[in-house]
C-alpha positions in Angstrom: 114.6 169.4 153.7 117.2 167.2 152.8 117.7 165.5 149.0 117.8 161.5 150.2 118.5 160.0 146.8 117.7 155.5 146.5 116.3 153.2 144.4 112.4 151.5 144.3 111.9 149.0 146.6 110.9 146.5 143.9 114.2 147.3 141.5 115.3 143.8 141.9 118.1 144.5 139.6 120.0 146.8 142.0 119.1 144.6 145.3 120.3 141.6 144.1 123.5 143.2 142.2 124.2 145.0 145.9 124.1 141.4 147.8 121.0 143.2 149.5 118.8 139.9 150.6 114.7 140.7 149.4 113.7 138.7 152.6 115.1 141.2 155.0 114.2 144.2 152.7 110.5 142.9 153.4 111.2 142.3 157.0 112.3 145.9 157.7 109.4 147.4 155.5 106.8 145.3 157.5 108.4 145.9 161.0 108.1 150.0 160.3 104.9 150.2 159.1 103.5 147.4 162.1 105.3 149.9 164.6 103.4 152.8 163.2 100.6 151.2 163.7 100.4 149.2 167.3 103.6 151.3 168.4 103.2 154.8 170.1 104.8 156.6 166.9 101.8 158.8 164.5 101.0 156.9 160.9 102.5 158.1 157.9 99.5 159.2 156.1 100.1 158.5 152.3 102.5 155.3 151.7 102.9 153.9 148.5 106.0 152.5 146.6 107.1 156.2 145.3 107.9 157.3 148.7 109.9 154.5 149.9 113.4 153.8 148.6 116.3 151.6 149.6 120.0 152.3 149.3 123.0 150.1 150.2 124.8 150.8 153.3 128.1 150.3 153.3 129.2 151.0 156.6 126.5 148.4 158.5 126.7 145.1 157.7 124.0 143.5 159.2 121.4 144.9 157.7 123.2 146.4 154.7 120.7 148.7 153.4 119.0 151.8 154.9 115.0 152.0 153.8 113.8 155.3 153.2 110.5 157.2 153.5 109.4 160.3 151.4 106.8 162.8 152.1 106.3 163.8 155.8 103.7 166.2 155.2 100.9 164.5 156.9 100.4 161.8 159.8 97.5 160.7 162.2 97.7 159.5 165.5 96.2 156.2 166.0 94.1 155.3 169.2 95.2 153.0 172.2 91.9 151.1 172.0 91.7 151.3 168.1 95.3 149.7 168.5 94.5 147.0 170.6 91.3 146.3 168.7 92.4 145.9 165.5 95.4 144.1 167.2 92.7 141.0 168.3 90.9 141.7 165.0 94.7 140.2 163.4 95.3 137.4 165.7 91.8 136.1 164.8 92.5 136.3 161.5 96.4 134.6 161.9 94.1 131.9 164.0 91.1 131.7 161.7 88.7 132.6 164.6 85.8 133.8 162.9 84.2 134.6 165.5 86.5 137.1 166.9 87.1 138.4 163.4 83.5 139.5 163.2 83.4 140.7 166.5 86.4 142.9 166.1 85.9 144.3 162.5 83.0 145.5 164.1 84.6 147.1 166.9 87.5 148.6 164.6 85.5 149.3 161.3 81.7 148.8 162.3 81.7 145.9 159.9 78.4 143.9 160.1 78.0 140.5 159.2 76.7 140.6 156.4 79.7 143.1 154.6 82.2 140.6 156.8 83.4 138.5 153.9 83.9 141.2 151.7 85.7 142.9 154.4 87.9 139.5 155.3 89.1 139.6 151.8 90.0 143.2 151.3 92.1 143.1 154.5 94.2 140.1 153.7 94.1 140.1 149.9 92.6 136.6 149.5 89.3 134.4 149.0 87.1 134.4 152.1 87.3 130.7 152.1 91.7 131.0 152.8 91.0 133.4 155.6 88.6 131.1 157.9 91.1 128.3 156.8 95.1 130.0 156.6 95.3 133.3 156.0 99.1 133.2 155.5 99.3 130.0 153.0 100.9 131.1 149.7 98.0 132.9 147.2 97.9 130.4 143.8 97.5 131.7 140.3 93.7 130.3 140.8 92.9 132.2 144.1 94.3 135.5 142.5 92.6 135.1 138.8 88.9 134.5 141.2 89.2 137.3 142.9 90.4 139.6 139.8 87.2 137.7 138.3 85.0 138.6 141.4 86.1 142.2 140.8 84.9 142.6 137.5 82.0 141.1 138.4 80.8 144.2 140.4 82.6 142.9 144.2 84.6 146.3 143.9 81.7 148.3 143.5 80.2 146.5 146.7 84.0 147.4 148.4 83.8 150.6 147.9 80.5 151.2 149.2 81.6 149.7 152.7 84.8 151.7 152.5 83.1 154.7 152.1 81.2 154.3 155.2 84.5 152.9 157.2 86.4 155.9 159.8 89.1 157.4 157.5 91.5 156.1 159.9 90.5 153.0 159.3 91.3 153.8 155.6 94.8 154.6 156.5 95.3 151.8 158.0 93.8 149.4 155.5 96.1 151.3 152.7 99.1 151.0 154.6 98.2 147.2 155.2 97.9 146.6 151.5 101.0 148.6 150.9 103.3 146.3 152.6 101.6 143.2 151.4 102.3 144.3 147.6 105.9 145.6 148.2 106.2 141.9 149.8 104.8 140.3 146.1 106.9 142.6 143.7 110.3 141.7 146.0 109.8 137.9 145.3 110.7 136.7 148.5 111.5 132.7 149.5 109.4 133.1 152.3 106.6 134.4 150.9 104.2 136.2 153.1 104.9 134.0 156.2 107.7 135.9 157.5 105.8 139.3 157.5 102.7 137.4 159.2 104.6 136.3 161.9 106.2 140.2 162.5 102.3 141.0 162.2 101.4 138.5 165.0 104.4 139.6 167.4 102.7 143.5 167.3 99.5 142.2 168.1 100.6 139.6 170.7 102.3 142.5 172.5 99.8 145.2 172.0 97.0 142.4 173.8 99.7 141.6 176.0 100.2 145.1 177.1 96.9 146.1 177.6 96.4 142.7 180.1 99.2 144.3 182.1 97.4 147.4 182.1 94.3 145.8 183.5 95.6 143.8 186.1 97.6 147.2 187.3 94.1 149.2 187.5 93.3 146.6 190.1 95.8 146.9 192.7 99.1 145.3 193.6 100.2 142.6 190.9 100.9 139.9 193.8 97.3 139.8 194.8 96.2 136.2 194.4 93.7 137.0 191.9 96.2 139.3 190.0 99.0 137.0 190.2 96.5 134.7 188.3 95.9 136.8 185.5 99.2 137.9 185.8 100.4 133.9 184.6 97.8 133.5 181.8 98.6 136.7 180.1 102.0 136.1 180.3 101.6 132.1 179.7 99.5 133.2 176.5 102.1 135.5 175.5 105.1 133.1 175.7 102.3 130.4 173.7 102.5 132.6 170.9 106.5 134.0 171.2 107.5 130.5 171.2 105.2 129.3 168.4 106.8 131.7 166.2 110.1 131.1 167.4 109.9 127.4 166.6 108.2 128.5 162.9 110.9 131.2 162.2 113.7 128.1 163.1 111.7 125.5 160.4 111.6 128.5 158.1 115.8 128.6 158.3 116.2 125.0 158.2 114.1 124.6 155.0 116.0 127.8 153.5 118.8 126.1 154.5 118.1 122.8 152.6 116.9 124.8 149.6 113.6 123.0 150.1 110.2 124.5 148.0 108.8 127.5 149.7 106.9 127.2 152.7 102.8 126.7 151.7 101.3 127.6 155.6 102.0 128.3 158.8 
């Protein structure tokens, strides 16, 4: 036990006052809660903004802050399939495949087709219509007051119904996924959620990625003609997306740089 005193992650006071930049606050926060998820470490089981906390370090530069996580008492291991499922459920979503969203909510969460747009919405935080369109364009003032309308109009009644009959895992995971959306809302950021979508697809590209590898191993020697095939277009498909986000990440700095209005969709 150890007394590891910091301040809320959404105290925009303090990070701003401690040069502490909100976009890589957000950055860090999505990047440990992605690796619990499609990494090989367990999942912290109860994450919400009072056990995370932030504190300048003044020793490291670059990042100058340490985040901090509260309340170890419980984690749960998450499954190498459920990983690399709910992996390809994402990368649908970041593509606006609906047809591999629906097959994969299914496979991660048993979703039908039917409770699919409900479920769309309650993973991303937006209007059904944004997520088979661009999941990771900015939310307006309209699209949030509509769905804080729909909610009130008995669509969270309907939610939890589904939810209830979800795997509690699946739970977990959905919680944490909503976690790091909201801490990225309250911290303001100039990126909005782009930057965090991008971390999001890098997981996932690697986690399908990984498994390919896996496959083609199970099969014999990697320099078998056939193998050496598959062996290109999992990696081809891999750099596809790597370099995609690459070239985003660069038009992300250049408009930063010319202090142009904040980026609308990837």
């Amino acid at each position: 036990m150890e007394n590891v005193p910091g301040h809320r992650t959404d105290d925009l006071e303090y990070l701003d006052s401690n040069g502490i930049d909100r976009d890589e606050v957000s950055s860090a926060l999505a990047r440990i809660f992605n690796e619990m998820i499609f990494g090989d470490t367990p999942l912290h089981c109860d994450p919400h903004g009072g056990n995370i906390a932030i504190r300048k370090n003044d020793v490291r530069r670059e990042p100058n802050f340490d985040i901090i996580l509260y309340d170890h008492g419980l984690y749960r291991d998450i499954t190498k399939q459920l990983r690399r499922d709910y992996a390809k459920l994402w990368l649908a979503v970041i593509d606006a495949d609906e047809k591999n969203m629906r097959k994969y909510a299914y496979n991660v969460a048993r979703i039908t087709d039917d409770q699919f747009p409900l479920f769309a919405s309650a993973i991303t935080g937006r209007d059904y219509r944004a997520v088979t369109k661009s999941v990771v364009s900015t939310r307006s003032d309209e699209e949030k007051e509509e769905i804080s309308g729909a909610l009130g109009e008995g669509m969270l009644q309907q939610l939890v119904q589904m939810l209830g009959k979800v795997p509690p895992i699946i739970l977990l995971i959905l919680k944490t996924n909503d976690l790091t959306r909201s801490l990225d809302e309250n911290l303001h950021t100039r990126d909005g959620p782009v930057r965090n979508f991008m971390i999001l697809a890098r997981y996932c590209s690697k986690t399908v990625f990984e498994e390919q590898m896996e496959t083609i191993a199970q099969t014999g020697s990697k320099l078998w003609p056939c193998n050496l095939f598959r062996l290109i277009a999992a990696w081809s498909s891999f750099m596809r997306v790597e370099l995609k986000l690459s070239l985003y990440e660069h038009y992300i700095s250049f408009r930063r740089f010319a202090s142009l209005s904040p980026i609308a969709s990837i």
